[in-house]
C-alpha positions in Angstrom: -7.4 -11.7 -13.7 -9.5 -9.6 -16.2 -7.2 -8.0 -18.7 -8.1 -4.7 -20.7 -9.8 -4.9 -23.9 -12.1 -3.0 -26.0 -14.3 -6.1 -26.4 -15.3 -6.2 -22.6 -18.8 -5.9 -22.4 -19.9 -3.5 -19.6 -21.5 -5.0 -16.9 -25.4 -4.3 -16.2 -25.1 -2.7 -13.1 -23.6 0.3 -14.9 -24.7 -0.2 -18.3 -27.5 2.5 -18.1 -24.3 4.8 -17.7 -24.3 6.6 -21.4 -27.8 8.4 -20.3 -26.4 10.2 -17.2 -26.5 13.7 -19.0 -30.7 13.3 -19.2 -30.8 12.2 -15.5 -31.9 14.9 -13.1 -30.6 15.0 -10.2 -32.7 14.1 -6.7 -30.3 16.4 -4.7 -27.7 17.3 -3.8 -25.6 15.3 -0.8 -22.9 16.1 1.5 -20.6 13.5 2.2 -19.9 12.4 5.9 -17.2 11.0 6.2 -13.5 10.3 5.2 -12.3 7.6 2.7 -15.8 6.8 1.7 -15.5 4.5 -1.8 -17.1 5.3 -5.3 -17.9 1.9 -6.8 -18.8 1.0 -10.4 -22.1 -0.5 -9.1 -24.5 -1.3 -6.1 -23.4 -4.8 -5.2 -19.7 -5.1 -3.4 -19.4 -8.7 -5.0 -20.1 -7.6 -8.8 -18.2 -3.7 -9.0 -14.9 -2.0 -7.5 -13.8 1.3 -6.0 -12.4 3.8 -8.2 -12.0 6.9 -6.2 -12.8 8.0 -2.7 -14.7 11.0 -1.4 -14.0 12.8 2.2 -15.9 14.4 4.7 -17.6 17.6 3.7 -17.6 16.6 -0.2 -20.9 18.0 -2.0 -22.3 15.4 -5.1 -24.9 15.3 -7.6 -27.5 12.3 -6.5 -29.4 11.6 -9.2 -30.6 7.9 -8.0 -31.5 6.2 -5.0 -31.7 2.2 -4.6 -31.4 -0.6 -2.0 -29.1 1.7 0.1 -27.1 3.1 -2.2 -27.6 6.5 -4.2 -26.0 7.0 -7.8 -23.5 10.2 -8.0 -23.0 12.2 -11.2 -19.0 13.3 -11.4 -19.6 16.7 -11.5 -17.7 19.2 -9.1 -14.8 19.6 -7.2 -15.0 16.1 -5.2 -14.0 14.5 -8.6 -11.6 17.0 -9.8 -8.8 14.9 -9.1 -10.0 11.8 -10.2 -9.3 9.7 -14.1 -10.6 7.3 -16.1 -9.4 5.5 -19.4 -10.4 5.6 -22.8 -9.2 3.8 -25.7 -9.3 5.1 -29.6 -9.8 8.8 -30.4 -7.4 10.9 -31.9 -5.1 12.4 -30.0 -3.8 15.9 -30.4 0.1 16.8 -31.8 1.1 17.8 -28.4 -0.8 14.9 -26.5 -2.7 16.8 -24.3 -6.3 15.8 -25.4 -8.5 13.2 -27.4 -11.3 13.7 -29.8 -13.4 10.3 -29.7 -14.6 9.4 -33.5 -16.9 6.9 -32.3 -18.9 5.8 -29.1 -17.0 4.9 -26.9 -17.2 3.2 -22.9 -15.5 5.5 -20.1 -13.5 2.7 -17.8 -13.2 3.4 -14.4 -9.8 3.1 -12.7 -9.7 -0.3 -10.8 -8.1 1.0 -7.0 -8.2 -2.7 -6.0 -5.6 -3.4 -8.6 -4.0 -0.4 -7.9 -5.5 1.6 -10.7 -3.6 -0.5 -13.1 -5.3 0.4 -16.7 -4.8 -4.0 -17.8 -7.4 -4.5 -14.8 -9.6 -1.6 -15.1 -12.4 -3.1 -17.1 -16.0 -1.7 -15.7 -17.6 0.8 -17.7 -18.9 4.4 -15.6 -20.4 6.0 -19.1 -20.3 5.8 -22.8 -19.0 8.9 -24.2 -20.7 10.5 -27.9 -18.5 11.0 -30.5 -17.0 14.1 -31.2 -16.3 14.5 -27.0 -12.6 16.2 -26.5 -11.1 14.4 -23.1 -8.0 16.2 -21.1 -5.0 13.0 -21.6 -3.0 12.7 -18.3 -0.7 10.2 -19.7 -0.3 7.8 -22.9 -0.3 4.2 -22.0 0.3 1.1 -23.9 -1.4 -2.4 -23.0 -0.9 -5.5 -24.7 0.2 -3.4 -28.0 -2.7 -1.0 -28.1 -2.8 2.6 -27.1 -4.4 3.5 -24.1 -5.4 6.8 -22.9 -5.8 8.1 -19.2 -8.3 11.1 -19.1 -9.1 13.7 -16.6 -12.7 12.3 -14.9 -15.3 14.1 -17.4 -18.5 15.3 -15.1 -20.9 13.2 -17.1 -20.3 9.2 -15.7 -21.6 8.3 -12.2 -20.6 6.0 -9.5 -22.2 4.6 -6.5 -22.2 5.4 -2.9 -23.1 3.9 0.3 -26.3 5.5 1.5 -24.9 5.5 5.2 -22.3 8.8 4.4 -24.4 10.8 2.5 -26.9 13.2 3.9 -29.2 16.2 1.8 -26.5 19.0 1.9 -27.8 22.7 2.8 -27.8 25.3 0.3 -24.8 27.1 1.9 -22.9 23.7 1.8 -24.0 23.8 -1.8 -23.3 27.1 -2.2 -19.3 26.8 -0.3 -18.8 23.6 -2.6 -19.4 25.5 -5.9 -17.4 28.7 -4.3 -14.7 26.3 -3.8 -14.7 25.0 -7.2 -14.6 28.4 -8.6 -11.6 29.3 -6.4 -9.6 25.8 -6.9 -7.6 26.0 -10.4 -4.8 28.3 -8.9 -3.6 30.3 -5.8 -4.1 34.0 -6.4 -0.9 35.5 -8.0 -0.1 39.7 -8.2 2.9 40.5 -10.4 4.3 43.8 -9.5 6.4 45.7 -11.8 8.8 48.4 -10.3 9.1 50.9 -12.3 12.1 52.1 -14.1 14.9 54.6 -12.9 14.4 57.9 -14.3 17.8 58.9 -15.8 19.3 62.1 -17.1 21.4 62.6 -20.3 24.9 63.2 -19.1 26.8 65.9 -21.2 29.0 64.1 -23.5 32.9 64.1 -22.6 35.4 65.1 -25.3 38.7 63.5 -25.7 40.8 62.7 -28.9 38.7 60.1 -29.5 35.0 61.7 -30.1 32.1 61.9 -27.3 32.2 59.3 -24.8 29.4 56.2 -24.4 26.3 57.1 -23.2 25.5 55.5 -19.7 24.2 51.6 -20.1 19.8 51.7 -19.1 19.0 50.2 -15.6 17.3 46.5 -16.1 13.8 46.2 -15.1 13.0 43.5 -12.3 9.5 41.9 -12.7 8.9 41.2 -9.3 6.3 37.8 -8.8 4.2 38.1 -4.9 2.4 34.6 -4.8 -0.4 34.9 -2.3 -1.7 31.5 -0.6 -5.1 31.4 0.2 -5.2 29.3 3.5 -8.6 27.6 3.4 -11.2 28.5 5.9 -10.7 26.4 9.4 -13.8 24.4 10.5 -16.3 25.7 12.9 -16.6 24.1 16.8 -20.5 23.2 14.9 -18.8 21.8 11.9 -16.6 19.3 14.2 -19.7 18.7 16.1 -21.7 17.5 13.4 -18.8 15.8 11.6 -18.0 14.1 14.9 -21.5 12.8 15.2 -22.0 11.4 11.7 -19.0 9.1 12.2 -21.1 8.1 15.1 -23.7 7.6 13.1 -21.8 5.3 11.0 -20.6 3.5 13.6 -23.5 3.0 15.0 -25.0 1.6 11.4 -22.3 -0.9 11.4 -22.9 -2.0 14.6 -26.2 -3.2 13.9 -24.8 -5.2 10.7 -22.8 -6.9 13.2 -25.7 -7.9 16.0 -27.7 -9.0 13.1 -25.2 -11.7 11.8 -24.9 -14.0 14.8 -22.3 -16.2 12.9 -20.2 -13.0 12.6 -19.6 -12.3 16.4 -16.2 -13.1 15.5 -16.2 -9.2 14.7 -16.9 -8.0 18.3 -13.2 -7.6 18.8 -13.3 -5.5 15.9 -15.9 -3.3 16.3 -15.0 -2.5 19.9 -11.6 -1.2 18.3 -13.5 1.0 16.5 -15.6 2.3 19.2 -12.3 3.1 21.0 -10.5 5.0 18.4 -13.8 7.0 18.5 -13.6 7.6 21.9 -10.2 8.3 21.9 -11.1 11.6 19.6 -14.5 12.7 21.3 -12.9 15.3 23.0 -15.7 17.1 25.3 -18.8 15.7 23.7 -20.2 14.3 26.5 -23.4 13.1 25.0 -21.5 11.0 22.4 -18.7 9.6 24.9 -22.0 8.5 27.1 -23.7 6.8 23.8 -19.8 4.6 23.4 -19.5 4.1 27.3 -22.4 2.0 27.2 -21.9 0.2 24.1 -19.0 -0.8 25.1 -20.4 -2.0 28.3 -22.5 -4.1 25.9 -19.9 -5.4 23.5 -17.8 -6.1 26.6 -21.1 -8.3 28.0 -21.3 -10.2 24.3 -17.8 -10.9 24.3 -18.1 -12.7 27.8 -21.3 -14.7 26.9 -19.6 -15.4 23.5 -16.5 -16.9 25.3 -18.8 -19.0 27.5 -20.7 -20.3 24.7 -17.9 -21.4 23.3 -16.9 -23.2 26.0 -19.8 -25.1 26.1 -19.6 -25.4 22.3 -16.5 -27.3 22.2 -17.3 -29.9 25.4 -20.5 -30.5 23.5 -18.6 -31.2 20.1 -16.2 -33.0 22.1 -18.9 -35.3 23.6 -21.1 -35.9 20.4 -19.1 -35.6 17.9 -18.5 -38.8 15.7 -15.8 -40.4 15.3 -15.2 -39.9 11.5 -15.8 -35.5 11.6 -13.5 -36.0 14.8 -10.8 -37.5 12.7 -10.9 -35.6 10.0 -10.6 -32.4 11.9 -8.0 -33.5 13.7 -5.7 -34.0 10.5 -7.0 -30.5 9.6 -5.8 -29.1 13.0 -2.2 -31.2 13.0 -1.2 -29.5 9.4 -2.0 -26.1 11.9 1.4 -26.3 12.5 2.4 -25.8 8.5 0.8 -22.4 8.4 1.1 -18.7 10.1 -2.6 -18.8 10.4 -5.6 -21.3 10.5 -9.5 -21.2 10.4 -12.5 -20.2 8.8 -12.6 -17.6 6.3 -15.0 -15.3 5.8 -15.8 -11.4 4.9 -15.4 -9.0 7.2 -18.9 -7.0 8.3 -16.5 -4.1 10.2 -13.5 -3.9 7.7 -15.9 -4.3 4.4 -14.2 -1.7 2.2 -16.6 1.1 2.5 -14.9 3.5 5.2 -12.3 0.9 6.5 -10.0 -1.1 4.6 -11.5 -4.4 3.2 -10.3 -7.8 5.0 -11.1 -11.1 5.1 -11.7 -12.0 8.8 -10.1 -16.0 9.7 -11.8 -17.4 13.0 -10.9 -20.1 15.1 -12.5 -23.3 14.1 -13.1 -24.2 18.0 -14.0 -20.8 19.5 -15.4 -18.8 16.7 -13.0 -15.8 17.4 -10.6 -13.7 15.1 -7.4 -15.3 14.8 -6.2 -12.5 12.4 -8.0 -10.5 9.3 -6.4 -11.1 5.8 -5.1 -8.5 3.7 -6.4 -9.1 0.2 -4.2 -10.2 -2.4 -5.0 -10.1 -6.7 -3.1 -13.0 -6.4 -5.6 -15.6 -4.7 -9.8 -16.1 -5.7 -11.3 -16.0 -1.7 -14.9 -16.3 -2.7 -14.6 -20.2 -3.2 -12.8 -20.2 0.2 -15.4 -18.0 1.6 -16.9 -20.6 4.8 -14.2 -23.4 4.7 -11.3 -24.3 6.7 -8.1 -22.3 5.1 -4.6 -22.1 5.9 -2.5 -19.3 5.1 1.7 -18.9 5.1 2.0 -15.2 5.1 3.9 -11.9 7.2 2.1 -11.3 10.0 1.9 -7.5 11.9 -0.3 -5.9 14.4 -2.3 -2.8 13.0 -2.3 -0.5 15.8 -4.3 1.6 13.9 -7.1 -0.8 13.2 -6.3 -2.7 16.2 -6.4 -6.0 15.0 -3.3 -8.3 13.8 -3.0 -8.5 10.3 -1.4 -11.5 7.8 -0.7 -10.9 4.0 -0.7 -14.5 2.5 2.0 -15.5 0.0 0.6 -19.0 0.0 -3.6 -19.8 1.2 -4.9 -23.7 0.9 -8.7 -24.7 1.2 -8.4 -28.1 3.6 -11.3 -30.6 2.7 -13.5 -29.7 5.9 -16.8 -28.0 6.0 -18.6 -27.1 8.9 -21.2 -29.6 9.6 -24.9 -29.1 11.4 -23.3 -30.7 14.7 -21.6 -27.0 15.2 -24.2 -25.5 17.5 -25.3 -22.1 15.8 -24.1 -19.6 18.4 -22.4 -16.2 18.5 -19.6 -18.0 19.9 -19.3 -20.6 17.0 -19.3 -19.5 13.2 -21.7 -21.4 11.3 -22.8 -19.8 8.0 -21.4 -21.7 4.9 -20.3 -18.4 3.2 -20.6 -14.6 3.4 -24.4 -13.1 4.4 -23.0 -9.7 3.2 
């Protein structure tokens, strides 16, 4: 596990992060849909999350490569987000940082739960003399470490897929929004004070009596909530049809990848919750009607290959793989789950939760998706036979069954060339993502 330290070179991906301020920007984007991850870098294998945008979100592109488009942190979409820092002075009362020298801006690492030890990628390398908002004082392995409000000068990266030019009156709402966000709108009212009249003084043996105590003044505070504006019928429309989109995009990642068809299950999940929500878009419920019909035709030719696939490795196989795969397959019965482990094209971290999908090593199918765990390094498992002792649960949100591993062991069998390359049987030594 990487640990914090201010040695840590930044990778190269984002090393070209401390000239973001001279970057123009391209455009600006709109973001299409929920839950969609910033990452450190362009390449899933080499950067992590560190924040996620939602549907309707305006950002600064100022860079577009190999599907993926470079954001600036600028504007309300990041408002909420932090980063950590380590020297500086910090002020008497701990609310901000003066840096005294250069220094790298690390990006909070959400696949360690933003734990500050583990958040080691750099997002921009701040000037000296740049005053940074603390959120909280930490302390890791001795030293002082400092977690900052986001400033608007790093960047991250974003999948291409969600993010669209924005118009100028999404622009223009964004930066209204912005201006309106720091706090509700408050009126203080005072009433004013009772008018009183000198009361004639009573006389008694002991002089003029007290005069009449002042009425207090009540400051009277009215807070006003500003409900924001409800979407449009066109808005839903429009949002309803980029998740389409999306769906749609990752749909054809999974037709491409033949040794993936473990992932039709999966996919047709999604097209359901879809349809579940379409409400009275007829032209979209059409477009999932008959992909459906088509994922429900793959999944029957899939099972069928299959079933030739297995009498033809139980004909040809020789005697040696055959034995060895049958130890493999008695030890089943020591794990909760068992089969070959790969990453998941559908559940890949971008708008749905990343997994590890774990197929059948006879019929190619899901047996169950695997939660990742810090604990465990999957890419040397990724392709090979793997069994895992873990709690297992049904998602009915995802709608696939779920198994967080407390124990995973790679068994010493690979899959060989006499495992005919079909969508029914997976065949790829390792992740084609």
């Amino acid at each position: 596990m990487k640990e914090w330290t201010p040695l840590i070179v930044a990778m190269a991906c984002v090393a070209s992060a401390s000239a973001q301020d001279a970057t123009q920007a391209l455009y600006q984007g709109r973001i299409t849909s929920n839950n969609v991850n910033v990452r450190t870098g362009p390449v899933i294998g080499d950067s992590y999350p560190f924040g996620k945008l939602q549907s309707g979100d305006v950002v600064e592109v100022i860079e577009e490569s190999n599907g993926w488009v470079r954001v600036r942190t600028s504007g309300g979409a990041f408002a909420g987000m932090h980063a950590f820092v380590s020297g500086g002075t910090l002020s008497a009362d701990g609310t901000t940082l003066s840096l005294t020298a250069e220094t790298p801006l690390r990006a909070p690492n959400s696949s360690a739960q933003g734990a500050a030890r583990n958040s080691y990628q750099s997002i921009a390398t701040l000037p000296a003399g740049t005053t940074l908002n603390v959120v909280e004082t930490l302390e890791v392995d001795g030293l002082p470490v400092y977690k900052v409000r986001m400033p608007g000068t790093a960047n991250g990266w974003v999948n291409a897929n969600y993010v669209r030019k924005a118009a100028p009156v999404e622009v223009q709402a964004a930066a209204d929004a912005v201006k309106a966000a720091p706090a509700p709108a408050v009126a203080t009212t005072q009433s004013p004070a009772p008018v009183t009249t000198a009361a004639t003084p009573e006389l008694d043996a002991s002089g003029p009596a007290a005069a009449a105590p002042t009425a207090e003044v009540v400051v009277v505070e009215e807070v006003v909530v500003v409900e924001p504006p409800k979407p449009t019928a066109l808005d839903l429309f429009r949002e309803r049809r980029a998740k389409l989109a999306d769906l749609e995009s990752t749909w054809k990642r999974v037709r491409e990848q033949p040794d993936r068809s473990e992932e039709l299950e999966a996919i047709r999940g999604q097209y359901m919750t879809f349809l579940d929500n379409a409400g009275s878009d007829a032209g979209a419920k059409s477009t999932v009607n008959w992909r459906l019909q088509q994922i429900d035709l793959l999944m029957k030719i899939q099972q069928e290959n299959a079933n030739v696939a297995a009498t033809i490795n139980a004909l040809d196989a020789n005697a040696d793989a055959l034995a060895v795969i049958a130890k493999a397959v008695e030890s089943r019965a020591d794990f909760d789950a068992f089969g070959y482990l790969n990453q998941s094209v559908v559940y890949d971290g971008s708008s749905l939760p990343e997994l590890y999908v774990l197929a059948d090593p006879t019929t190619g199918q899901a047996i169950a998706y695997v939660v990742p765990d810090d604990c465990f390094e999957y890419d040397p498992m990724l392709g090979t036979l793997v069994g895992v002792k873990g709690d297992t649960t049904y998602d009915p949100t995802l709608r696939v069954k779920l198994i967080r591993p407390r124990t995973m062991e790679s068994l010493p069998v690979a899959r060989t060339p006499a495992t005919p390359a079909t969508d029914g049987m997976p065949v790829s030594t390792g992740s084609s993502e």
